[in-house]
C-alpha positions in Angstrom: 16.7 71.6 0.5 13.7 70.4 2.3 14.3 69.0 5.6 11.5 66.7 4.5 12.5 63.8 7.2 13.3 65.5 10.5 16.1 63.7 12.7 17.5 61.9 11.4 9.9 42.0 -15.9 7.8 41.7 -19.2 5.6 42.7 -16.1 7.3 46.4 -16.4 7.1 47.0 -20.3 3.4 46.4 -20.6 2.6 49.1 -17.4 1.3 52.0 -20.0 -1.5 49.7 -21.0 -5.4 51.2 -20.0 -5.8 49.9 -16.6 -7.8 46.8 -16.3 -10.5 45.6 -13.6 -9.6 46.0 -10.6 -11.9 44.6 -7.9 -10.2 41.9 -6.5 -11.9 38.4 -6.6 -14.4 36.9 -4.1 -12.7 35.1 -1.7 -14.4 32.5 0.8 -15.4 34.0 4.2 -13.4 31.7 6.4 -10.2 31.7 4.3 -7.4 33.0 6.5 -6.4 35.6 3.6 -7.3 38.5 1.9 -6.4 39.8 -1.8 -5.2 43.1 -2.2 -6.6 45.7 -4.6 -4.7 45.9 -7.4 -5.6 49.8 -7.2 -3.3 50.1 -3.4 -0.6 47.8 -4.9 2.4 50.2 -6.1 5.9 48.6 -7.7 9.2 50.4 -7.4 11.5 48.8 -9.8 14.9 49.1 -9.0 16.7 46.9 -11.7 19.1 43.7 -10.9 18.2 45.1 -7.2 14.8 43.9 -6.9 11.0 45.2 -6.6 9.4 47.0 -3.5 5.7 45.8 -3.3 3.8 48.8 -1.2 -0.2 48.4 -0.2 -1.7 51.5 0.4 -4.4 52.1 2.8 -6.3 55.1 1.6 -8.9 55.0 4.5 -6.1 55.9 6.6 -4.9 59.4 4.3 -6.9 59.8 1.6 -5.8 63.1 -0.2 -2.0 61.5 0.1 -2.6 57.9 -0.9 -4.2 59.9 -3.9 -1.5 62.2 -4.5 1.3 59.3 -4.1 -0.7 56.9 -6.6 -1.3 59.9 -9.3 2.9 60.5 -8.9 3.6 56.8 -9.5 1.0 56.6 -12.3 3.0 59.8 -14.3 6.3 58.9 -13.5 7.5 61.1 -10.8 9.9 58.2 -9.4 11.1 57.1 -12.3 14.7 57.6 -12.6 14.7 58.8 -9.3 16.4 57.6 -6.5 16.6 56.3 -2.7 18.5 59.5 -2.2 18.7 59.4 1.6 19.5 56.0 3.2 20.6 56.7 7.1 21.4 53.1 8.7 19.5 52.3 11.6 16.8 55.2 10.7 15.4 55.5 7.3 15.3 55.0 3.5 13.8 58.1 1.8 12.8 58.2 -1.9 11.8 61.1 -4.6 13.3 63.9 -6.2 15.7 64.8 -3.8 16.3 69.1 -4.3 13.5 72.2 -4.2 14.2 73.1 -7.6 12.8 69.8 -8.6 10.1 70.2 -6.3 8.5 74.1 -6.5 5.4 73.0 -8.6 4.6 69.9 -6.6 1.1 70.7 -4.6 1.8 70.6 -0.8 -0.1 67.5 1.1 -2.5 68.2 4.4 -1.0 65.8 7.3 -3.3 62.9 7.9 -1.0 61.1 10.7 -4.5 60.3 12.7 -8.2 60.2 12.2 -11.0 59.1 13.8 -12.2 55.3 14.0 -14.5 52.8 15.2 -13.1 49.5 17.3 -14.7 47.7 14.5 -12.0 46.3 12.0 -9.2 46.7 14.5 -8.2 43.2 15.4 -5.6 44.4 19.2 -2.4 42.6 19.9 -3.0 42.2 23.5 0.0 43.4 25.7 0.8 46.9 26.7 2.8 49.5 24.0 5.3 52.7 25.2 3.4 54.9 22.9 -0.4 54.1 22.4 -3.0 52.9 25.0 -3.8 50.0 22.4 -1.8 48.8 19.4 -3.1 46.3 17.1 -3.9 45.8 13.4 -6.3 47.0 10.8 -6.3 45.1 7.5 -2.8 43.5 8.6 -1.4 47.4 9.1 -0.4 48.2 12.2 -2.1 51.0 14.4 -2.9 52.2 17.5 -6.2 52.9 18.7 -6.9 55.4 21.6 -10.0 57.5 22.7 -11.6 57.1 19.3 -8.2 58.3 17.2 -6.6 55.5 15.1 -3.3 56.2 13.3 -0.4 54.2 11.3 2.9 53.1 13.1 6.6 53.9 12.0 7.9 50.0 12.0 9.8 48.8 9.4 8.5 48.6 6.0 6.0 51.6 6.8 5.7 54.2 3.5 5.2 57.6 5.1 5.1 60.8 3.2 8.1 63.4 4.2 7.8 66.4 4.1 9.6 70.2 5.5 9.1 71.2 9.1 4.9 72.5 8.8 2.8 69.8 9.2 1.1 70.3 5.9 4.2 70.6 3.6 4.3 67.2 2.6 5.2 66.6 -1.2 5.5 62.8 -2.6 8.7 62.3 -1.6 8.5 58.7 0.5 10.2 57.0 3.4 10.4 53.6 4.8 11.6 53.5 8.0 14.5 50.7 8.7 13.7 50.2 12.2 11.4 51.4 14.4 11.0 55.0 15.1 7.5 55.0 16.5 8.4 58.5 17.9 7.3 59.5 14.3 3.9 58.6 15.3 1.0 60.9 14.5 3.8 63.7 13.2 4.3 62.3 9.5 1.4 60.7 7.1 1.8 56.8 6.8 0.2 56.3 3.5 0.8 52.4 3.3 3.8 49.6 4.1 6.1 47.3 2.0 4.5 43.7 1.5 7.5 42.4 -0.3 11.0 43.3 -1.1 12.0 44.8 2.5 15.1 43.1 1.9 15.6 45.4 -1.3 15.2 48.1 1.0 17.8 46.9 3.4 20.6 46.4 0.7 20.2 50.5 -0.2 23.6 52.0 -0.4 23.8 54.3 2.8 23.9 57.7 1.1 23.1 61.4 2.8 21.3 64.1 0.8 23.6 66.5 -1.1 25.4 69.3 1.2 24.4 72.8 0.9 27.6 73.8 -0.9 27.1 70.7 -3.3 23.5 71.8 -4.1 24.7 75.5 -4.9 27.4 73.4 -7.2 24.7 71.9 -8.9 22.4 74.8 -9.6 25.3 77.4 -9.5 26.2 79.2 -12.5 29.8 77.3 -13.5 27.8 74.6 -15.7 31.5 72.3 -16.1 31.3 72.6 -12.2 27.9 71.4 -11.7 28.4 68.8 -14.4 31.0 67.6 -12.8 28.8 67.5 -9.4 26.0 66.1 -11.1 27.9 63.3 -12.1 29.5 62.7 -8.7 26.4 62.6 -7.2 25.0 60.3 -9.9 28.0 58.1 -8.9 27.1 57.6 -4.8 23.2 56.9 -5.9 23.5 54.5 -9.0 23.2 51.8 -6.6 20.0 53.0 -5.6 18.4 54.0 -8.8 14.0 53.8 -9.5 14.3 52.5 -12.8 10.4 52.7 -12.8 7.1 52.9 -10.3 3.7 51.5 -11.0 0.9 51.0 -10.6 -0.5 47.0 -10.9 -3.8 48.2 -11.6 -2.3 49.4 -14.8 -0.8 46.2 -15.8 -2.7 43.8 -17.6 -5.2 41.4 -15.8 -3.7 38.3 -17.0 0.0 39.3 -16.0 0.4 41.4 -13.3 1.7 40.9 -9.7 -1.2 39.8 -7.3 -0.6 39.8 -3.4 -2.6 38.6 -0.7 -2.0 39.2 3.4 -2.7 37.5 5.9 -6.4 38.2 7.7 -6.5 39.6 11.1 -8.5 38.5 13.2 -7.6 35.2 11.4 -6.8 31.5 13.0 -4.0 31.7 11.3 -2.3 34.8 13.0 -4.0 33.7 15.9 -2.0 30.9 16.1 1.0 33.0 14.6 1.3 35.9 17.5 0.8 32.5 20.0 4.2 31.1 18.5 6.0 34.5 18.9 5.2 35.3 22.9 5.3 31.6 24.5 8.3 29.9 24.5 7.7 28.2 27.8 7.8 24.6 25.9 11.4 25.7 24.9 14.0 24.0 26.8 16.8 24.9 25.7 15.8 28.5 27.5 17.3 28.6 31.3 15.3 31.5 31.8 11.6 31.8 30.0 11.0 35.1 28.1 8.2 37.1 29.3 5.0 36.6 27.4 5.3 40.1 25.6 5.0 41.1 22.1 6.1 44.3 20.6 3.9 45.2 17.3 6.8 46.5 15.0 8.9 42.7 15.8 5.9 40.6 13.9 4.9 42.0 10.8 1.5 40.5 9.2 2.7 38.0 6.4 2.1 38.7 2.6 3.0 36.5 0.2 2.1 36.4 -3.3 -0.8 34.5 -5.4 0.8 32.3 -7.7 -1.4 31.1 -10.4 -1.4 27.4 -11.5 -2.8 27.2 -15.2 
């Protein structure tokens, strides 16, 4: 099994329709938010459990936001399952054994790349692992000596993979918590704009064993159906029933997010609220004037249109 993470609705039915337009509309310059490309907005569908909304930022990893957005588009998730769910660490997502996974093309890491200050909106405030954290297109990053990369805090999508940097297959996971010290050594391809509460209600499940996977894909078929189903039984909870992409959907009905600008007034005035709490009185002791980059996410929220 690949060691792929290392420690550790009408909407739906009308997917398979030709995809639509899908440059996003003309917003005014000084409006606090921007739409996102209907292109970079993927759907996991997991039933009466709710829908994971995931922007991608291809900029960032371009061959793997590529790769993960062809999987969605021919159904390599669907069915699947969150197959590995470790509390406090991560949720991981795909097909979960090497036999499903020996004609998948391996993925080239693109944990970091080279970028201009321009765009990249800093938090202010020191970090433990960067020289400078701060945001690009409301996904956070650090920025040091002319390398940018993506940051492990909740609700980032990063592609796992086995233990050469360049095995990655599109297998995904969402770290949790934050486990920064995944920076720059696994491909963050994107992050969860909505439905991070989905993600936290996963059943906590563990991959298969060894001696369970040579069950499965032994040569006793009553004792690898019998595995098969017991395995079936620990993930139901945790079942894909579908993955899309909402540039496929049509125009008129599918889900439209928009995120928060930074720079922006309005997260301006948003980080302001979350490191001064010296007008706070009910505080014997004021907290220090420091913000960590994974405790603030940038705010989604989605565009709700009035007829």
């Amino acid at each position: 099994m690949l060691k792929r993470l290392i420690p550790a609705l009408a909407l739906i039915a009308a997917c398979q329709s030709a995809p639509a337009e899908t440059a996003p509309e003309a917003v005014p310059e000084e409006y606090s938010w921007r739409p996102v490309d209907p292109e970079n907005l993927l759907l996991f569908d997991l039933g009466q459990n709710g829908i994971i909304f995931i922007e991608l930022l291809p900029e960032a990893a371009p061959v793997n936001t590529a790769a993960l957005r062809e999987a969605v588009r021919t159904g390599y998730f669907d069915g699947e399952y969150f197959y590995r769910v470790v509390e406090t660490h991560v949720a991981q997502a795909g097909r979960e054994f090497d036999e499903h996974l020996k004609d998948v093309p391996r993925l080239p890491l693109e944990a970091e790349r080279e970028a201009s200050t321009i765009g990249f909106d800093p938090l202010g405030g020191e970090d433990l692992y960067a020289a400078q954290v701060g945001h690009r297109k409301g996904f956070p990053v650090a920025n040091q000596r002319g390398g940018e990369w993506l940051l492990n805090c909740p609700g980032a999508v990063g592609m796992a993979r086995d233990e050469g940097p360049d095995t990655a297959v599109t297998e995904i996971y969402i770290p949790l918590l934050p486990r920064r010290y995944l920076d720059r050594n696994y491909t963050i391809v994107g992050r969860v704009i909505s439905g991070m509460d989905t993600v936290n209600r996963l059943a906590r499940v563990e991959p298969s064993t060894e001696a369970e996977t040579d069950i499965l894909f032994g040569d006793d078929p009553v004792a690898a159906d019998e595995a098969a189903e017991a395995r079936t039984g620990k993930l139901a909870p945790n079942r894909i029933i579908a993955a899309h992409v909402a540039a496929d959907m049509p125009a008129d009905g599918r889900p439209a997010f928009e995120v928060m600008k930074t720079p922006s007034p309005e997260w301006t005035a948003l980080k302001e609220s979350k490191i001064d709490y010296s007008s706070v009185t009910a505080f014997p002791q004021t907290p220090p004037k420091v913000l960590d980059i994974c405790t603030l996410p940038v705010p989604a929220r989605p565009i709700i249109e009035h007829n």
